[in-house]
C-alpha positions as CSV (number, residue, x, y, z in Angstrom):
1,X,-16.8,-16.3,-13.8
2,X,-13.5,-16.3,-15.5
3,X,-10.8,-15.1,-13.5
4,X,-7.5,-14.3,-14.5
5,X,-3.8,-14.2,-12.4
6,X,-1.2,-12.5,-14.1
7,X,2.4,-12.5,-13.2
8,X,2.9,-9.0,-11.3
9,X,5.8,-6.4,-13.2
10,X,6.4,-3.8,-11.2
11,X,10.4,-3.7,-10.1
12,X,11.1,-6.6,-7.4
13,X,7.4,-7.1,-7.1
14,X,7.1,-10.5,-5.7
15,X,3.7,-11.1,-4.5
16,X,0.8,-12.8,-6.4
17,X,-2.8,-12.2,-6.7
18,X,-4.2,-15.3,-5.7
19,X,-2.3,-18.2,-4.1
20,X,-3.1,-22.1,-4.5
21,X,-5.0,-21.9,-1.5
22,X,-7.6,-18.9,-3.0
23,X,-7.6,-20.8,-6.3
24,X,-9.1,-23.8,-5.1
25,X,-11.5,-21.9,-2.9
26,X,-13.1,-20.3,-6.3
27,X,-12.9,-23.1,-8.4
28,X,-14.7,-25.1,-5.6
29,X,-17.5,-22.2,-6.1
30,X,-17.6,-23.3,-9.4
31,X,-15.2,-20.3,-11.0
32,X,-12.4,-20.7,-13.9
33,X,-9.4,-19.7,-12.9
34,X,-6.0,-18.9,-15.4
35,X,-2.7,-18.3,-14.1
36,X,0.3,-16.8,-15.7
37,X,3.3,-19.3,-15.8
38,X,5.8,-18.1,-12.8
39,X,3.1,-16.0,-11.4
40,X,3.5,-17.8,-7.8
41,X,6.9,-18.2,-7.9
42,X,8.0,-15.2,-5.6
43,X,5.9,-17.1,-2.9
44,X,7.5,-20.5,-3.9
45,X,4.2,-21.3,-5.3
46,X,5.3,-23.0,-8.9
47,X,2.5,-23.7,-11.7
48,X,2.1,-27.1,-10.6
49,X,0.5,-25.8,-7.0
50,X,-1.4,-23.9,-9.1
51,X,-2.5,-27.0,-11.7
52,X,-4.0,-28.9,-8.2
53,X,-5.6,-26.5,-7.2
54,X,-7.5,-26.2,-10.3
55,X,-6.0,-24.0,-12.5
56,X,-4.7,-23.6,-15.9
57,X,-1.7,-21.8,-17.1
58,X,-1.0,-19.9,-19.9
59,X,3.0,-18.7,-20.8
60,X,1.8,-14.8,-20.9
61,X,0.3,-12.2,-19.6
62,X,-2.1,-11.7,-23.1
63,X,-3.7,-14.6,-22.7
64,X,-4.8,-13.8,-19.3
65,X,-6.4,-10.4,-20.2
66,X,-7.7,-11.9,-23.2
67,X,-9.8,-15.0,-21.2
68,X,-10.9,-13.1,-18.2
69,X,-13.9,-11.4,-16.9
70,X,-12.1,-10.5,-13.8
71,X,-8.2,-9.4,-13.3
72,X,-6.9,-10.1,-9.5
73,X,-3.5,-8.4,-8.9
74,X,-1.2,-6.8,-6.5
75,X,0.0,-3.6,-7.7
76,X,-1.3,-1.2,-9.6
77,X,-1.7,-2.2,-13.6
78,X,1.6,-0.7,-15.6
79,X,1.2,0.8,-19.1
80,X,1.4,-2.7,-20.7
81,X,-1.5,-4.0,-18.5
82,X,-3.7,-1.1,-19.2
83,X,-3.5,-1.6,-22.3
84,X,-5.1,-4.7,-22.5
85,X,-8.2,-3.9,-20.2
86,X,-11.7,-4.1,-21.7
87,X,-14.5,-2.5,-21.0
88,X,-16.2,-5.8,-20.0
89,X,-13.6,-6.7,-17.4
90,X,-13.7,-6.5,-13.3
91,X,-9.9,-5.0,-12.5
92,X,-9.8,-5.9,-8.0
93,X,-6.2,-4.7,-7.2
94,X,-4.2,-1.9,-5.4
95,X,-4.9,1.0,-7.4
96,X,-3.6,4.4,-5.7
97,X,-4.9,6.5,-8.3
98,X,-4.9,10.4,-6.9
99,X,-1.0,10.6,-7.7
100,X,-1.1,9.1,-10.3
101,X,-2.5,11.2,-13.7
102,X,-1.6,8.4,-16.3
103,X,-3.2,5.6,-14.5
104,X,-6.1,7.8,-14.0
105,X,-6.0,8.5,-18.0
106,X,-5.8,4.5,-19.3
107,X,-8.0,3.5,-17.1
108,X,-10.9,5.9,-17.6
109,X,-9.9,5.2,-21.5
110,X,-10.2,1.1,-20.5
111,X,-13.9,1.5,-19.6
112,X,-13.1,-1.4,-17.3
113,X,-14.4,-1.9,-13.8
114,X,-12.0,-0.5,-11.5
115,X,-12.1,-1.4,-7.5
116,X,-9.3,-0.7,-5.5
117,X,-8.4,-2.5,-2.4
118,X,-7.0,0.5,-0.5
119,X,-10.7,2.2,-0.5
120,X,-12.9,-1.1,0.7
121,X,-14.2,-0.1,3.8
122,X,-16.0,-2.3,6.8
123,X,-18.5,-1.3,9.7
124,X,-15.4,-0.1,12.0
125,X,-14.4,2.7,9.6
126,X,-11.3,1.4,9.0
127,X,-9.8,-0.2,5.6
128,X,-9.5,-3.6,5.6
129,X,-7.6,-4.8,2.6
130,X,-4.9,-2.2,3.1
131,X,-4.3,-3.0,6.8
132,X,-2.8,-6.3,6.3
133,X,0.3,-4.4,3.7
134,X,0.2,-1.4,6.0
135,X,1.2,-3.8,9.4
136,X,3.8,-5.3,6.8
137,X,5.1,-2.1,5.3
138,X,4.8,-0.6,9.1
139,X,6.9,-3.1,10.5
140,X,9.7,-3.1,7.4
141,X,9.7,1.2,8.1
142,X,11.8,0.3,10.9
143,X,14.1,-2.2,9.5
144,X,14.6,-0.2,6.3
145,X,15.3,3.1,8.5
146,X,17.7,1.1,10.4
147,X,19.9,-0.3,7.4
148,X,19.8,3.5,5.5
149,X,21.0,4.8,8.8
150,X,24.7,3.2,8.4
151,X,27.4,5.1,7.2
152,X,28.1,2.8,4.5
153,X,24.6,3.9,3.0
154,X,24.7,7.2,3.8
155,X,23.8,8.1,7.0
156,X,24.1,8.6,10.0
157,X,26.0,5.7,11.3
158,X,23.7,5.5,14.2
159,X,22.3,2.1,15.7
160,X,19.0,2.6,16.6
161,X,18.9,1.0,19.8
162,X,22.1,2.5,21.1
163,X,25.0,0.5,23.7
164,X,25.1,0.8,27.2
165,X,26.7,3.9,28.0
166,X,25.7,5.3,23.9
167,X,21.9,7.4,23.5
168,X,19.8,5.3,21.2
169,X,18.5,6.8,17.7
170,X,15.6,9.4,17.7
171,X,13.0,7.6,15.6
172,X,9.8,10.2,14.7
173,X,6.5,8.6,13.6
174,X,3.9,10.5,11.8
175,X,0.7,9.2,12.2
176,X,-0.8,7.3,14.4
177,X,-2.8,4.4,12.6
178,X,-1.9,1.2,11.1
179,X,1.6,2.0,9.6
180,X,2.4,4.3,12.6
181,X,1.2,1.8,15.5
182,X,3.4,-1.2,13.8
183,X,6.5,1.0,13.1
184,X,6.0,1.9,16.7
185,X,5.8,-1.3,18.0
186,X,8.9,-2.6,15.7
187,X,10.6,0.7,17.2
188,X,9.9,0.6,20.9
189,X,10.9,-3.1,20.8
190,X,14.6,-2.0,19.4
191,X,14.8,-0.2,22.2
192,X,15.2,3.7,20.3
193,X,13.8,6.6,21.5
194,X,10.0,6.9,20.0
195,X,7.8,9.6,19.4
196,X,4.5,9.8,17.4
197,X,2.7,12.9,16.2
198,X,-1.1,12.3,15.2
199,X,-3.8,14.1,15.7
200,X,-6.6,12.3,16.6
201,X,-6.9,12.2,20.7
202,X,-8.2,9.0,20.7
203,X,-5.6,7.6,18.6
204,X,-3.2,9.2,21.3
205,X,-5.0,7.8,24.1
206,X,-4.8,4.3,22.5
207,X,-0.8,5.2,21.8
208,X,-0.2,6.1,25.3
209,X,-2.3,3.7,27.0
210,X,0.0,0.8,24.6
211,X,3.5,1.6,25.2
212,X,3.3,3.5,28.3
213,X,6.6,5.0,28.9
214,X,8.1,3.4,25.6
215,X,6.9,5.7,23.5
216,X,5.7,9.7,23.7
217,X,2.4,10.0,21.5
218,X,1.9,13.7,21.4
219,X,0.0,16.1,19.5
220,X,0.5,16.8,15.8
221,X,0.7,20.6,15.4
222,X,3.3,23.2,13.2
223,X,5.5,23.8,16.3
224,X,5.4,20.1,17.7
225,X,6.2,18.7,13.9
226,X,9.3,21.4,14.0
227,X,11.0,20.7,17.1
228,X,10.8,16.9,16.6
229,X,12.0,16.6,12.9
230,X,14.8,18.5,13.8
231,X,16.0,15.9,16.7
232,X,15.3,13.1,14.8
233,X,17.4,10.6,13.1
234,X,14.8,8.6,12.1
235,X,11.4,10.4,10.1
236,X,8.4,7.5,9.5
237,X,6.1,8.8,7.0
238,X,2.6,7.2,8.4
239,X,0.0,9.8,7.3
240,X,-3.1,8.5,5.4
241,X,-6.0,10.5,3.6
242,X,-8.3,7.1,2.0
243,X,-8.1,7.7,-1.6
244,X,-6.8,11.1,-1.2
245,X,-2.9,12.7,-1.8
246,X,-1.4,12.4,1.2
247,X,-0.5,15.7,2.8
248,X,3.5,17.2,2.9
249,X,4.1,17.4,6.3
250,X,7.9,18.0,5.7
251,X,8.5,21.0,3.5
252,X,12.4,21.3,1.7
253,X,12.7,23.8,4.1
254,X,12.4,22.0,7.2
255,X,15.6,19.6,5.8
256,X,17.9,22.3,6.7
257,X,16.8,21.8,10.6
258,X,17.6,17.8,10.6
259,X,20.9,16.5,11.3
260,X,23.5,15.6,8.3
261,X,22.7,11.7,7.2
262,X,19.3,11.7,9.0
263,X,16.8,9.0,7.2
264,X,13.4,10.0,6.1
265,X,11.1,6.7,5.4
266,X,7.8,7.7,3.0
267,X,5.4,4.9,3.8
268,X,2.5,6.8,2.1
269,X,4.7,7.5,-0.9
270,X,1.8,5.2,-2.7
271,X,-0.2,8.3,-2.3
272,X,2.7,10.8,-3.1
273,X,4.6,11.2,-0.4
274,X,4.2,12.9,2.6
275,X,7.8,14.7,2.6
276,X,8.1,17.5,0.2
277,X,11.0,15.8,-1.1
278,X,9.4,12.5,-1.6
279,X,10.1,10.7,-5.3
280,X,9.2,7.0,-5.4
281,X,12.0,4.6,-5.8
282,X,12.4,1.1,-6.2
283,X,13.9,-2.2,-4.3
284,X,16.3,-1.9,-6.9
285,X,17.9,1.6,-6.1
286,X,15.5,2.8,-2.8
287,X,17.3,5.8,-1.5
288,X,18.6,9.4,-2.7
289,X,20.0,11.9,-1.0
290,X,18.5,15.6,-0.6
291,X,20.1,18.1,1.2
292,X,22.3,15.7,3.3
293,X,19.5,14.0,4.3
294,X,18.4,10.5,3.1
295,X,15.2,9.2,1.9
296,X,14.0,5.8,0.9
297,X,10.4,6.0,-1.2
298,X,10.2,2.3,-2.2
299,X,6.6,2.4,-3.2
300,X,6.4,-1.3,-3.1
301,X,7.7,-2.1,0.0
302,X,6.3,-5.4,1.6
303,X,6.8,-7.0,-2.2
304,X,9.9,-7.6,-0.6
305,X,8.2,-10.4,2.2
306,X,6.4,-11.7,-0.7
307,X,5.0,-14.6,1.3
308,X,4.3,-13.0,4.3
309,X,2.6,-9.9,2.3
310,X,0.2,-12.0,-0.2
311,X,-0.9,-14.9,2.4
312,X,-1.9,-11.7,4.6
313,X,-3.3,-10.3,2.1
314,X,-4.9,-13.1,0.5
315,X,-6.5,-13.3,4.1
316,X,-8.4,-10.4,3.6
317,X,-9.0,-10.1,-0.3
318,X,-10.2,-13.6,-0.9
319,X,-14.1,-13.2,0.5
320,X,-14.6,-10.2,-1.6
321,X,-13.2,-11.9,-4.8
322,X,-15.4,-15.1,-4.4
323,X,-18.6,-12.3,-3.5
324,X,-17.5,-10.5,-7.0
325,X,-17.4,-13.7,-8.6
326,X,-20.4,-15.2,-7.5
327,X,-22.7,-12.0,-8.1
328,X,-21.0,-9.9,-10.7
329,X,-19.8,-6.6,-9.7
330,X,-22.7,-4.5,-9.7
331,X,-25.1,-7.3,-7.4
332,X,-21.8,-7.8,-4.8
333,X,-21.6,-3.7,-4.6
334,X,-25.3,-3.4,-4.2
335,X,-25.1,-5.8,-1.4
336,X,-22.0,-4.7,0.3
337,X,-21.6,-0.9,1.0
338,X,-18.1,-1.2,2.2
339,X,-16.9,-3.2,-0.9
340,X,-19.0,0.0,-3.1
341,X,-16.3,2.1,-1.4
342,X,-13.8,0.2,-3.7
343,X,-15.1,1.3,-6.6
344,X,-12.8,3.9,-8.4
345,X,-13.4,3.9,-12.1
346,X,-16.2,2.5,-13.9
347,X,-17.4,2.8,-17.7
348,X,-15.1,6.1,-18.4
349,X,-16.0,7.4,-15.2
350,X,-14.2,8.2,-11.7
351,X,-16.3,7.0,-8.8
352,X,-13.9,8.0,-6.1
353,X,-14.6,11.6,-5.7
354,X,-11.4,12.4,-3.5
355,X,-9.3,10.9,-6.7
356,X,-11.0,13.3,-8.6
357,X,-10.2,16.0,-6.3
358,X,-6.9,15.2,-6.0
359,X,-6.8,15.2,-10.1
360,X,-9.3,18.5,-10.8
361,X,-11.6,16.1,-12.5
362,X,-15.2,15.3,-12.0
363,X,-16.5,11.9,-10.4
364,X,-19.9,10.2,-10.3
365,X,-20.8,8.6,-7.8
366,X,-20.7,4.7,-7.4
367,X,-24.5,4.3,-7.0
368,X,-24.4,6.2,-10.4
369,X,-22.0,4.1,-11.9
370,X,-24.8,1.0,-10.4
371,X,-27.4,2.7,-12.0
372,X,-29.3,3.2,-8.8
């Protein structure tokens, strides 16, 4: 199979689809692999890792589309990239559709094969090509939180681990799972005060058993969500639906309750937000300012740890590229039920029923879409 690398986009997007490393594991399967010039540089992977490895490079992102069977990226495709999928291609990236109407739209339009990373399952229930980026983005919750907390950027001017003799910040998890449990850990460890709301008992039994008296993992209900956001000076935004909108959890409304310059961090702004007040933002310009209180919606967030982020990820994508390439799409799915789960858009069609919920549109489903 052809496979094709383009150069990621999206603001301060730094992260590549394949590194040198993946490259020469599919060519050494017996694959073609093309490479966008500068595609590896955020990683300080230049062209001529790439050329070793066994690839060629082309000076645009045209060429790319126009050669491939199958496009590995990052991020989601933008406008320009839609535009020049085909109905016979593979798309294997982050896709994040049920936020996202004009996605949705091109890439129904496309016809191409559309398998999102962030709904690959395995045999443990949990999502394995997103849990690498949500460790990453969990971990940099904390140290984003930490900088939009200074004065100088608009908040509170409180250090999160306080001084001797000084309290340390409030910092306010919500959720529990992958994002939550790193932000936690990142937290506890800069010695604040932590407290995570979730829902799940055994997620809270796993939280308490963890951090012991670091951290208070309580139960996520209307009055426990109140009382906390309003002592907080630091809000995580952990909450994940798989393929769904994520759910506001913090209404306008509950602002007025929070203390002037408190930060609210929207890790699962990707999905919309979970703050009613949620917009996505950018590495470029990543907070605003809402009713005193400040938010920071970067929806790219470990593009900014490029190496860390697509090694990690790389880690976890690579097997199911090579599987793709080796069987086609439609053999890898019907051997691999957790890698069917991937499967958004196919042929016009959305196989992902909760991003058709989300949208008001009707899905198939993937064995549909397999013809089986």
């Amino acid at each position: 199979m052809h496979i094709g690398v383009p150069k990621e986009i999206k603001n301060h997007e730094y992260r590549v689809g394949l590194t040198p490393e993946s490259v020469a594991e599919l060519v050494a399967h017996g694959h073609k692999v093309t490479v966008e010039t500068g595609a590896g540089s955020g990683i300080d992977a230049e062209d001529d890792a790439y050329l070793a490895a066994g690839a060629d490079i082309v000076p645009e992102a045209r060429s790319v589309f126009d050669a491939a069977e199958m496009i590995v990226k990052v991020k989601e495709p933008q406008a320009s990239e839609r535009a020049m999928l085909r109905g016979d291609q593979i798309l294997f990236t982050y896709l994040h559709l049920a936020p996202d109407v004009p996605q949705t739209n091109d890439l129904i339009a496309s016809g191409a094969t559309c398998i999102a990373y962030e709904t690959v399952t395995d045999a443990a229930g949990g999502l394995p090509l997103l849990k690498p980026m949500s460790q990453v983005a969990g971990r940099m919750s904390i140290q984003a939180g930490a900088t939009a907390l200074e004065k100088a950027h608009n908040g509170r001017g409180v250090l999160l681990g306080g001084v001797p003799g000084v309290e340390p910040a409030k910092v306010l998890i919500l959720g529990g799972g992958v994002v939550g449990f790193n932000a936690a850990q990142m937290a506890v460890g800069m010695q604040s005060a932590v407290t995570i709301l979730d829902k799940n008992p055994m997620v809270l039994e796993h939280l308490d058993h963890y951090f012991g008296a670091g951290a208070h993992a309580i139960y996520s209900n209307i009055a426990s969500l109140a009382e906390n956001v309003a002592q907080a000076d630091l809000i995580i935004g952990a909450v994940l639906i798989p393929g769904a909108a994520a759910p506001k959890l913090v209404s306008r409304e509950m602002l007025s309750t929070m203390k002037k310059g408190a930060v609210l961090v929207d890790v699962a702004i990707d999905q919309g937000g979970c703050f009613e007040t949620s917009h996505a933002t950018t590495h470029a310009d990543p907070t605003y300012v809402v009713d005193d209180i400040v938010h920071y919606c970067v929806a790219n967030m470990p593009g900014a740890v490029a190496r860390t982020s697509t090694y990690a990820l790389n880690n976890a994508t690579l097997p199911h590229v090579v599987n793709l390439a080796n069987k086609g799409w439609k053999q890898a799915l019907n051997d691999d039920i957790h890698l069917r789960a991937g499967l958004n858009v196919s042929a016009g069609k959305i196989t992902c029923a909760p991003v058709a919920a989300a949208q008001g549109l009707k899905s198939i489903s993937p064995e549909e879409a397999m013809g089986l």
